[in-house]
FIFIMAR-783054 format. One record per residue: residue in three letters; x, y, z of N, C-alpha, C in turn. Coordinates in nm, 3 decimals. Layout:
residues N
R code     nxx     nyy     nzz    caxx    cayy    cazz     cxx     cyy     czz
R  ALA       X       Y       Z       X       Y       Z       X       Y       Z
...
This chain:
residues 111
R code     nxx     nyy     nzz    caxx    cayy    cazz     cxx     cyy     czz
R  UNK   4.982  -4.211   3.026   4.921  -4.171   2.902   4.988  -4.043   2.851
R  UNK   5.010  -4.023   2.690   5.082  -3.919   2.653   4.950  -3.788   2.682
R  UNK   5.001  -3.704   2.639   4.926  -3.576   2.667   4.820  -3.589   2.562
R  UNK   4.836  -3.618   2.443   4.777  -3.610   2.341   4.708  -3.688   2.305
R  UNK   4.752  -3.835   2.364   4.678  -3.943   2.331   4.525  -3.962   2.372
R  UNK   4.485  -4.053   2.256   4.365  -4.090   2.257   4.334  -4.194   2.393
R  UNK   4.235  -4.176   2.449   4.148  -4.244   2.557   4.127  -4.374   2.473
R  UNK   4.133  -4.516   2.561   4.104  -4.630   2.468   3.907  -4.591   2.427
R  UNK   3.845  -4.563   2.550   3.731  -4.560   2.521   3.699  -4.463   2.413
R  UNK   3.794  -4.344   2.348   3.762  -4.252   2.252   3.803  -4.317   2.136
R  UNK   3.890  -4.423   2.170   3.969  -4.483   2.035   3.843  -4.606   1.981
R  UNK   3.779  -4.672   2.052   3.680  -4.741   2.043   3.557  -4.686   1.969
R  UNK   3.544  -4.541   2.009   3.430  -4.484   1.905   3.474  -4.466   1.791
R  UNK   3.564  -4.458   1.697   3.599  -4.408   1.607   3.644  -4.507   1.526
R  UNK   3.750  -4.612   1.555   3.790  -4.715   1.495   3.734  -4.750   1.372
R  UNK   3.571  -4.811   1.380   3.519  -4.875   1.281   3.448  -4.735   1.167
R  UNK   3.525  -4.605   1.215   3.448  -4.553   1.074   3.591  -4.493   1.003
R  UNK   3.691  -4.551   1.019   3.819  -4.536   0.959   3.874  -4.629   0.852
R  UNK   3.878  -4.557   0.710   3.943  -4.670   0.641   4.092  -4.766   0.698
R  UNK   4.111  -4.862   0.580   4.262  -4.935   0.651   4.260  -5.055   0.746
R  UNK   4.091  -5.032   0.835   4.093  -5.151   0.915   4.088  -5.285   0.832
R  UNK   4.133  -5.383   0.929   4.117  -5.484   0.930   3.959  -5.528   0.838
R  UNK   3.923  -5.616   0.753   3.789  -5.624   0.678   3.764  -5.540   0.588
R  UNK   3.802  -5.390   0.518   3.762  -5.329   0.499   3.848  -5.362   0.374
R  UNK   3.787  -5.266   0.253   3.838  -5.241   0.072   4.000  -5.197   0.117
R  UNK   4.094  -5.298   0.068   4.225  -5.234   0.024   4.305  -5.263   0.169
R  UNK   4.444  -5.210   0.163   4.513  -5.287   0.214   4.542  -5.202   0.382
R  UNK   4.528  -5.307   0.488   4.526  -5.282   0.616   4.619  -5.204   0.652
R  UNK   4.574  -5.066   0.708   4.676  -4.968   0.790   4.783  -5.035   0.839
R  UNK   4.930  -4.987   0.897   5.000  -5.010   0.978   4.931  -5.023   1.144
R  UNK   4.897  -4.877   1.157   4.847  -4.834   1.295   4.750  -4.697   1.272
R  UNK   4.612  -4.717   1.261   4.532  -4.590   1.255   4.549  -4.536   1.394
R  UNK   4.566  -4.595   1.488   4.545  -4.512   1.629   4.667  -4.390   1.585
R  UNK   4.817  -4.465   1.569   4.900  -4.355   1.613   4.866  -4.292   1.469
R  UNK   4.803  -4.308   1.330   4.814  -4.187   1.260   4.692  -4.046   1.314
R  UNK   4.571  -4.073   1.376   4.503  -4.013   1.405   4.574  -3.954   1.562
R  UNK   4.629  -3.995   1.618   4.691  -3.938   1.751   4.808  -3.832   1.717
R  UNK   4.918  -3.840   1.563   4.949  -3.761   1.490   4.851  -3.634   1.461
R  UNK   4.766  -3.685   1.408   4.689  -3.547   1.364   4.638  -3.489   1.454
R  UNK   4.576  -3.538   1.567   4.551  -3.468   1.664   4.653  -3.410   1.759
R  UNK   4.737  -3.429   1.726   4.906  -3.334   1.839   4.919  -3.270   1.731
R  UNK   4.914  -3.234   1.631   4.967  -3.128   1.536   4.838  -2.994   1.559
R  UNK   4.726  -3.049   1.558   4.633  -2.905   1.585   4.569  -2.890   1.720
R  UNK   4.617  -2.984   1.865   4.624  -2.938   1.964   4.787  -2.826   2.020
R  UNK   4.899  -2.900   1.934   4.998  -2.836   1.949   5.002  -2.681   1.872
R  UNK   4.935  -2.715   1.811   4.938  -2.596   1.711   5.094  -2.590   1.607
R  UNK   5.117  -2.705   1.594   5.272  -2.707   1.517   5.282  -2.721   1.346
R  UNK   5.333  -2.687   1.271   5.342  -2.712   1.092   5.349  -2.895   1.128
R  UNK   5.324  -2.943   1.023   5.332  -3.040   0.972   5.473  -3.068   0.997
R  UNK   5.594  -3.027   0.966   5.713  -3.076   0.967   5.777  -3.075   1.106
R  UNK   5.702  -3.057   1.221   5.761  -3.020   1.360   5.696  -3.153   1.444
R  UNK   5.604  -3.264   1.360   5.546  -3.360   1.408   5.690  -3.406   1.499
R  UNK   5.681  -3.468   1.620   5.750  -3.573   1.695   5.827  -3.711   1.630
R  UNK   5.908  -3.764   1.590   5.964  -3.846   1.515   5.883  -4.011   1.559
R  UNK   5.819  -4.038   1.654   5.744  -4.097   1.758   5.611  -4.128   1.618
R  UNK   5.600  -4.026   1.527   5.468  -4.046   1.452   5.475  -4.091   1.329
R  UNK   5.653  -4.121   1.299   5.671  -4.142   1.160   5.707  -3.995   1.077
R  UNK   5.740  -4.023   0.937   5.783  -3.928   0.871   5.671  -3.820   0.837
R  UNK   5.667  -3.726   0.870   5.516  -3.631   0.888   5.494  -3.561   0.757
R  UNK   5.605  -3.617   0.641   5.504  -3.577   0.471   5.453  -3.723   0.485
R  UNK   5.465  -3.844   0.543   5.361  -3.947   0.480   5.247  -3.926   0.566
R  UNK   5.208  -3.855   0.733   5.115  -3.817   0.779   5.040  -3.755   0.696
R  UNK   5.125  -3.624   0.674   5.036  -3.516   0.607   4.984  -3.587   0.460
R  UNK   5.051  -3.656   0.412   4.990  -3.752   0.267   4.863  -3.815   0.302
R  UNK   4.845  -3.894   0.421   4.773  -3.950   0.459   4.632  -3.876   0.524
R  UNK   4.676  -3.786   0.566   4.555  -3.673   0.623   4.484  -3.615   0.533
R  UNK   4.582  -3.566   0.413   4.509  -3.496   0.297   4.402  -3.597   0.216
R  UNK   4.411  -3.732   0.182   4.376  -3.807   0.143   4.246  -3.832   0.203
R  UNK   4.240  -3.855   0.332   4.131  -3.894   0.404   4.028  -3.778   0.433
R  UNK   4.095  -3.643   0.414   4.016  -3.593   0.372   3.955  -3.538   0.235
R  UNK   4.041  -3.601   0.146   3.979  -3.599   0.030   3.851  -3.683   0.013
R  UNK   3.845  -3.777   0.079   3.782  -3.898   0.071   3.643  -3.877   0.206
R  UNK   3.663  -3.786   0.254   3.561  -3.744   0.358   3.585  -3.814   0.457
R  UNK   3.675  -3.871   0.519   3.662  -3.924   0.615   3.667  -3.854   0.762
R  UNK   3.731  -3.762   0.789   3.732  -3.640   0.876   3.569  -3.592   0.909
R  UNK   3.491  -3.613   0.803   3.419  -3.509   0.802   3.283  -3.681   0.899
R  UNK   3.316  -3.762   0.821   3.210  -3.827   0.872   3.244  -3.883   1.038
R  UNK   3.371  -3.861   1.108   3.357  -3.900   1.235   3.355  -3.749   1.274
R  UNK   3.332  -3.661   1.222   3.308  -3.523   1.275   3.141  -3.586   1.282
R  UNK   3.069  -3.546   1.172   2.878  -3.579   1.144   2.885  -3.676   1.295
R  UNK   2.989  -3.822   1.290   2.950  -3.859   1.392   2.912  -3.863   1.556
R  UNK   3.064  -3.830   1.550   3.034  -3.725   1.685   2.943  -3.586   1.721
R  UNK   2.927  -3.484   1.626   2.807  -3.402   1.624   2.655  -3.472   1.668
R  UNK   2.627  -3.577   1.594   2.495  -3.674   1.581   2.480  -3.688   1.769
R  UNK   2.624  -3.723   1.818   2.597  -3.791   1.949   2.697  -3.703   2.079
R  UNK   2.674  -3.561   2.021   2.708  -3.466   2.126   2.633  -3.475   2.265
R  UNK   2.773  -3.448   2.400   2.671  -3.441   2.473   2.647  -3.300   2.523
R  UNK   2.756  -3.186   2.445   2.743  -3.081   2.516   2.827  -3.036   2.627
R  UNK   2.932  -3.097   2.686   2.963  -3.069   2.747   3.058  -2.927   2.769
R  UNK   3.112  -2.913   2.646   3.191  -2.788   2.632   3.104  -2.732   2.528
R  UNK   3.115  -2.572   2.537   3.053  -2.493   2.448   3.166  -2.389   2.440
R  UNK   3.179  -2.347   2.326   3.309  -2.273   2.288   3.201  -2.133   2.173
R  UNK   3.236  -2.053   2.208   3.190  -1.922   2.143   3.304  -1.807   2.089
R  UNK   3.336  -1.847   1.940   3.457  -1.772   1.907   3.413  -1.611   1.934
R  UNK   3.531  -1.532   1.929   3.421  -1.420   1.950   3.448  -1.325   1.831
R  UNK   3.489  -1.415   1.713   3.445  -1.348   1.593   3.280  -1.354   1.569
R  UNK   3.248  -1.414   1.607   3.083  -1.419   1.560   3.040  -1.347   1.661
R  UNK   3.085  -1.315   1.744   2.999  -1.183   1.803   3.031  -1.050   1.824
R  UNK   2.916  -1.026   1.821   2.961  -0.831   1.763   2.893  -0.769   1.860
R  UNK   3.010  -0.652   1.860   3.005  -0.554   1.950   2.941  -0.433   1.916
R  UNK   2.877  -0.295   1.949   2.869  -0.204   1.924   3.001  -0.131   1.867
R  UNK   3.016  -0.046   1.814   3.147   0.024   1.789   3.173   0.066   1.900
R  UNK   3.109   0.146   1.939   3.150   0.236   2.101   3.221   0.144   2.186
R  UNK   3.196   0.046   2.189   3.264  -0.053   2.321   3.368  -0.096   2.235
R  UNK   3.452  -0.045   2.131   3.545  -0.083   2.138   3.640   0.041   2.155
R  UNK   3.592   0.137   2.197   3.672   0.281   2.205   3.648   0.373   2.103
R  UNK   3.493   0.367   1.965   3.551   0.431   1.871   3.522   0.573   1.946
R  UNK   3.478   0.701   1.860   3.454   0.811   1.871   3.364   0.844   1.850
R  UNK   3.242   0.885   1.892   3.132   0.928   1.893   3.112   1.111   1.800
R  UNK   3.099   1.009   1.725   3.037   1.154   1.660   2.956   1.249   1.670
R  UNK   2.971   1.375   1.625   2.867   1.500   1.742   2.766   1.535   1.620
């Protein structure tokens, strides 16, 4: 399995809330797995858009395709989905949202 790639069982949750499938309005994707396995190696890699792997296709028709779908909300509703059916297992606490006293960050105490 690539590093990046999707789990079949993760690819199974998601499938049917992706435009392009098979049954659905308008004309059938090539391959949603590898465009969503694209988008997900670009913001696990942390790489621009143009540094995509050649493995994903030409990465302005990714990025065409990403912008779109999220024009169209689709990002957002297998986000709602997965949120709906969190199990919690990771908890991540940026630590911009938490605040410190000044003093603990070295300031100077005023007399």
């Amino acid at each position: 399995m690539r590093r990046y790639a999707l789990r079949d069982d993760q690819w199974e949750r998601i499938q049917e809330l992706l435009p392009g499938r098979a049954g659905s309005v308008g004309v059938p994707a090539r391959d949603n797995r590898l465009f969503v396995e694209a988008v997900l190696y670009r913001y696990r890699a942390g790489i621009p858009w143009c540094d995509l792997p050649e493995r994903f296709g030409d990465w302005k028709n990714v990025h065409r395709r990403f912008s779109r779908w999220a024009k169209l909300g689709v990002w957002e509703r297998v986000f709602a989905h997965f949120a709906a059916d969190a199990d919690n297992e990771y908890a991540m606490i940026d630590s911009t949202i938490v605040r410190a006293h000044q003093h603990s960050a070295g300031a100077q105490k005023s007399r």
